[in-house]
Structures are given as C-alpha cells and as structure tokens.
C-alpha positions in Angstrom: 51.6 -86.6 -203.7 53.6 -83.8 -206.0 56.0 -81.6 -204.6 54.1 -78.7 -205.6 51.3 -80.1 -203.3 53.7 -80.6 -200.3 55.2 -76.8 -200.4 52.0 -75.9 -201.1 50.6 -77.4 -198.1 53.8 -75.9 -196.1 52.7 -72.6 -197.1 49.2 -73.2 -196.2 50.5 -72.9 -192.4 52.0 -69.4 -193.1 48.5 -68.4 -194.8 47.2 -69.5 -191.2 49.8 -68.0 -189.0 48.9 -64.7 -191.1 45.2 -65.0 -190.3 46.1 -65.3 -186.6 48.5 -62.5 -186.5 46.9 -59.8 -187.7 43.3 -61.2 -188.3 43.2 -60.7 -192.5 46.1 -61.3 -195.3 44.8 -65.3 -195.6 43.5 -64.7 -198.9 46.4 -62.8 -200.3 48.8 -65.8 -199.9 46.1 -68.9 -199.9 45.1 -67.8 -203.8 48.4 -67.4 -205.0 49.6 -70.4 -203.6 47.1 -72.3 -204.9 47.5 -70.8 -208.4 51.7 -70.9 -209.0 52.5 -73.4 -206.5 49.8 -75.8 -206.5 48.7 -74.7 -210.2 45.4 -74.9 -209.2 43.5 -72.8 -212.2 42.3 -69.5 -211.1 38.6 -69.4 -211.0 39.0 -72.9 -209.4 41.5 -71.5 -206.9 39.2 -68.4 -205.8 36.6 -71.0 -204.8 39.3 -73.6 -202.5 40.2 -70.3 -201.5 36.7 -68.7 -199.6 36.5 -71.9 -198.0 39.8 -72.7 -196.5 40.3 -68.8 -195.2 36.3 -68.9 -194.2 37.5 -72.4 -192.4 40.6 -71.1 -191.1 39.1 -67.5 -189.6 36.0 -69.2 -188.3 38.8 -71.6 -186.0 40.6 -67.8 -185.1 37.1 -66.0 -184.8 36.0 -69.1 -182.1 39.4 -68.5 -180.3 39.0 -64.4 -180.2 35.2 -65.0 -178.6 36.4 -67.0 -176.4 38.6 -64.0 -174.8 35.5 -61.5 -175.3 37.2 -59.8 -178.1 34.1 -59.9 -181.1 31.4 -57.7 -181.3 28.5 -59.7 -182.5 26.0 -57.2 -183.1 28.6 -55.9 -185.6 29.1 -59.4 -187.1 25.3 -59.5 -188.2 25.5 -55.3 -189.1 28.4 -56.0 -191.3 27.7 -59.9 -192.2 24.7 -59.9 -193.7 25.4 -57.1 -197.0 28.5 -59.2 -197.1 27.3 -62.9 -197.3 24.2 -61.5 -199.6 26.8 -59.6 -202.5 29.3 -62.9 -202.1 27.0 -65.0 -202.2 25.3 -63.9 -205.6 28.6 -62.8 -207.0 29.9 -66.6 -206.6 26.6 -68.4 -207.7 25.2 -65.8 -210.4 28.0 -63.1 -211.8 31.6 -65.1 -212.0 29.9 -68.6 -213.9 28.7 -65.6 -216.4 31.5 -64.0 -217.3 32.4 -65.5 -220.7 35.8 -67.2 -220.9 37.2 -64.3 -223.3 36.3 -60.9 -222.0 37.5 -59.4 -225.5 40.3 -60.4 -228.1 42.7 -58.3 -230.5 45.1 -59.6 -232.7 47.5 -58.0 -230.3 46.2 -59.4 -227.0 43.6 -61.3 -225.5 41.8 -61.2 -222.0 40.8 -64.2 -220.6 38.6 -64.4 -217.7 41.1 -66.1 -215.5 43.5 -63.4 -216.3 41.0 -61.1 -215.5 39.9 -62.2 -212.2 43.9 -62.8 -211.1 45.0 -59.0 -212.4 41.6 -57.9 -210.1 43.0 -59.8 -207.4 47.0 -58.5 -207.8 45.2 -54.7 -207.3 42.9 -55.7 -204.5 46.3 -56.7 -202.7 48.2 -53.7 -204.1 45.2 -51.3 -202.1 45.5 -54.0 -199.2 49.4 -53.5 -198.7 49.0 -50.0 -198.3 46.6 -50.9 -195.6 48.7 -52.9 -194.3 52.1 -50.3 -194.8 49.8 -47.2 -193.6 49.5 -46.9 -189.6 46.2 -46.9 -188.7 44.5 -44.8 -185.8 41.4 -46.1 -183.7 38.4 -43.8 -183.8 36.4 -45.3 -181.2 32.9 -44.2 -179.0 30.4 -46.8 -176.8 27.2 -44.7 -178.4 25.8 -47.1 -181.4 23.1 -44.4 -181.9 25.8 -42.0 -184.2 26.9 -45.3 -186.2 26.0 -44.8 -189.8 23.8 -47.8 -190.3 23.5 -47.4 -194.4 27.2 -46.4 -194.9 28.0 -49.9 -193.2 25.5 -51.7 -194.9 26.6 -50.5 -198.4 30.2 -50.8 -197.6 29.5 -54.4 -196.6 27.8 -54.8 -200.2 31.5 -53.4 -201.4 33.5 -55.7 -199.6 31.1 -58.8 -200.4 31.4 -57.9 -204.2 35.0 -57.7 -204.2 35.5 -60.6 -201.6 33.5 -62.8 -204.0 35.2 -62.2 -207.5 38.5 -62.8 -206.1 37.9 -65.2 -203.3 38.7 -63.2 -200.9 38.0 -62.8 -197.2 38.4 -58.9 -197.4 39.8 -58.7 -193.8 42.0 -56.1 -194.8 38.6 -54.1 -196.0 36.3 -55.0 -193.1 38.9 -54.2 -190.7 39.5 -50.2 -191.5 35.4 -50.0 -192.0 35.0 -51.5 -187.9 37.4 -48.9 -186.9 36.4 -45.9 -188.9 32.3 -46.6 -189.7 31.8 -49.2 -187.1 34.3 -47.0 -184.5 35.5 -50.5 -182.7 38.5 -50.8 -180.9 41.8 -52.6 -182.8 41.5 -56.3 -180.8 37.8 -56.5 -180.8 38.1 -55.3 -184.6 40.2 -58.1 -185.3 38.0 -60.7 -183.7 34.8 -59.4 -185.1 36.9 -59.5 -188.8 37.5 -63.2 -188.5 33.9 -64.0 -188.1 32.3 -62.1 -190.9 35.5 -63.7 -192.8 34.4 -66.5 -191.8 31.0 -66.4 -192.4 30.7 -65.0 -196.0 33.8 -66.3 -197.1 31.7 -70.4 -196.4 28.1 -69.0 -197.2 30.6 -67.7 -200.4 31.8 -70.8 -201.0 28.2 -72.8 -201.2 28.1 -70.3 -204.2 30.7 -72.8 -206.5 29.2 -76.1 -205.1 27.5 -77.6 -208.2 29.0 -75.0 -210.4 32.6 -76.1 -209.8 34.0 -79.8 -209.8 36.3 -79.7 -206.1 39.1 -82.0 -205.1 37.7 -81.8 -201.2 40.9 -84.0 -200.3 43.6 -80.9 -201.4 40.8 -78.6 -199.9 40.9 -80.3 -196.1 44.8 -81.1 -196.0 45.0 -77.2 -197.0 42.5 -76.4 -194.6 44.2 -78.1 -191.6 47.4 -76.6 -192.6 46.3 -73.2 -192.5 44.5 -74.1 -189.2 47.6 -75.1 -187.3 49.1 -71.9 -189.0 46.3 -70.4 -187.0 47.1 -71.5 -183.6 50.7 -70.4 -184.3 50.1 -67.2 -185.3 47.9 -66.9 -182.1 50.6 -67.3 -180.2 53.0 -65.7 -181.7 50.8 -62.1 -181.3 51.5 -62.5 -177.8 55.0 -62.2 -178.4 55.5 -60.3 -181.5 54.4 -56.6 -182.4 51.0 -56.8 -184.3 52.1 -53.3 -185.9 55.5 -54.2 -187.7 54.8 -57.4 -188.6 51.4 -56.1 -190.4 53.6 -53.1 -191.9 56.8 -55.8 -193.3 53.8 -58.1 -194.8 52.3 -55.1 -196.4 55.6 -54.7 -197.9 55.4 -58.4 -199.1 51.8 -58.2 -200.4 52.2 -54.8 -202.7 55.9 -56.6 -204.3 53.0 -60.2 -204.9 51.0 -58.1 -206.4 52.9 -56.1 -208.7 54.3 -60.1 -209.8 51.0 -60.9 -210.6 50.0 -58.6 -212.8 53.8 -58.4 -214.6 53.2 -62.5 -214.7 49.5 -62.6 -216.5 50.0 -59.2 -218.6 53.3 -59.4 -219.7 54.8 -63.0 -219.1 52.0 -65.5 -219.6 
C-alpha cells in the first residue's frame, strides 16, 4: 500500500467526523482527497466519492432515526427530484461530455478540469453557508409548504450533486429550513438520508460506465464511517455553530486552491 493511500485513508476519518458534525461537508474533503492525495483522476474520483459519502451518511442518517431526529415524509418530498436529476446526470450527461470542452492555442479545457473548477465553486457558495449563521423558519402546518419549489429545487441539488459527486448537504440543508421550514436537528438528520440515498442511487449511475477499485472504495468507506461515529460524539460536546463556521473558513481557502491549481498551475 502507498503512502498517499494511507494519509488518504487517515483523512477519510475526518471526511466522516465532518459528516457527523454538522450532517454535510463529506463531499467537500472526500473529492479532494481522493484527487491530490490519493491522485485518483477526477471524473473517477466524483464517482468513489457519491458512494462512500452516500455510505457514510446513510450510517449517520440510521443513527439520527434512531433518536427520532428525520422527517421521512420530507426524505421522499426532497429525495425523489434528487435521486431522478443524479441519477441521469451520472448515467447519461457526464459519460457525454467530450474529453476537450474547447481548445485555443492559448489554453485548453479539459473535462476533468472542468468538472474540478465546478466543484472548487460549489464549495466556494457552500463555505459561505457554512460562514453565514443561519436562522430556523419553522411551522407544524405542511399545507403552506411549497410543494413545486421543493421539487424543483431538489432537481437543482440533484444536478449539481451529480456532476461533481457531491452529496449537496450543504444545499439540502438551507432548502429543509427555509422551503421545507424543519427544525436545525431534524434538518440534519433528514439531510443525511436524502445524502444518502441519491448520492448510492448516484453512484449505480458510473457502474458499467466506470472501471472501480472496490478495495480503495471500502477501506475509504470504513474510514469515513468510523469518522462518523466520532463526529457523533463529538457534537455532543462541541458547538455545532463554530465548528460549521471555522470549516467554512477551510472550505472557501480549498476552493479558491482548486481553481488557482487546475487554471493556473496544472
């Protein structure tokens, strides 16, 4: 086994601990890690990525139910515009996206640089998320929920979620409070199951299209896993609120890396 693969696989547990801290954020490291650590390439990285955050929040999402704290009427509102636009961006729209997007004599755009720059601004809007408080907006009455403003936002999330193999926690989440009008702990509970449920249905997408090394995919897996449990502890003991704004921090500084690294450094 490489180095790379054994710090990779030590980060994997962070990736976890994230997902079980503030019930998103698993994408944003697992994708990266797998790309500069690992040097897993991109498109190939995206896919290892929906299923070992899918994996990872389904664990969470089984630990939240069991403390009453998802809403699964709103996993099936939410999950099923989600798992349809993942699941057609994965199997259809990313295997036909040529490999060269267009080429200059100046510069050329490759599809893997594409889909990582993508990904460095999903986390760049995600950080300021994350760095932004967030106020509840809650009521018990489901009749004032707007029922095609959820189901095209979860069409949103699912199209972004699937061309840069992420979970889009850090989308669904806001969209539960605001459009959904969910309290913050059932929010994040309900979050880890639609993670976890379009991020896999996602990931069924690249089987056949994609040639997997299932060995790096499960020792990942059960790293971020045990990440999980640790960061379900550690939100007893640690505020929820800081530690989501100092990773926001983290994420928008990754972000702007990424897209200095492919654009200007590659």
């Amino acid at each position: 086994m490489e180095i790379s693969q054994i710090i990779g696989y030590i980060l994997a547990v962070f990736v976890g601990i994230t997902l079980g801290l503030i019930g998103s954020g698993g994408s944003i490291l697992s994708v990266p890690i797998l790309v500069y650590v690992i040097k897993i390439e991109p498109i190939l990285a995206t896919a290892y990525s929906l299923f070992v955050v899918g994996t990872s929040a389904l664990f969470g999402g089984i630990q939240k139910a069991k403390e009453k704290l998802v809403d699964f009427k709103k996993v099936v509102l939410f999950g099923v515009p989600t798992v349809l636009a993942v699941f057609i961006t994965r199997k259809f729209i990313i295997p036909n996206i040529p490999e060269i997007i267009f080429s200059t004599s100046f510069f050329t755009l490759k599809k893997s640089v594409l889909i990582m720059v993508v990904f460095a601004i999903v986390m760049m809007f995600a950080s300021i998320r994350m760095i932004k408080p967030v106020k509840e907006k809650i009521t018990t009455d489901d009749d004032k929920l707007n029922y095609l403003g959820i189901f095209l936002q979860g069409l949103f999330i699912g199209l972004v979620a699937g061309f840069v193999g992420a979970g889009g926690g850090f989308l669904i989440i806001p969209a539960l409070l605001f459009m959904a009008k969910t309290p913050m702990k059932i929010a994040v509970g309900t979050s880890l199951f639609i993670v976890a449920i379009q991020s896999l249905l996602g990931f069924l997408g690249d089987i056949g299209t994609q040639k997997l090394d299932w060995k790096l995919i499960l020792i990942f897996t059960a790293c971020s896993m045990i990440g999980v449990l640790i960061g379900g502890f550690l939100a007893k003991k640690v505020s929820g609120e800081k530690l989501k704004t100092s990773f926001g921090w983290f994420v928008l500084f990754t972000g702007i890396y990424i897209i200095s690294k492919e654009l200007f450094f590659s």
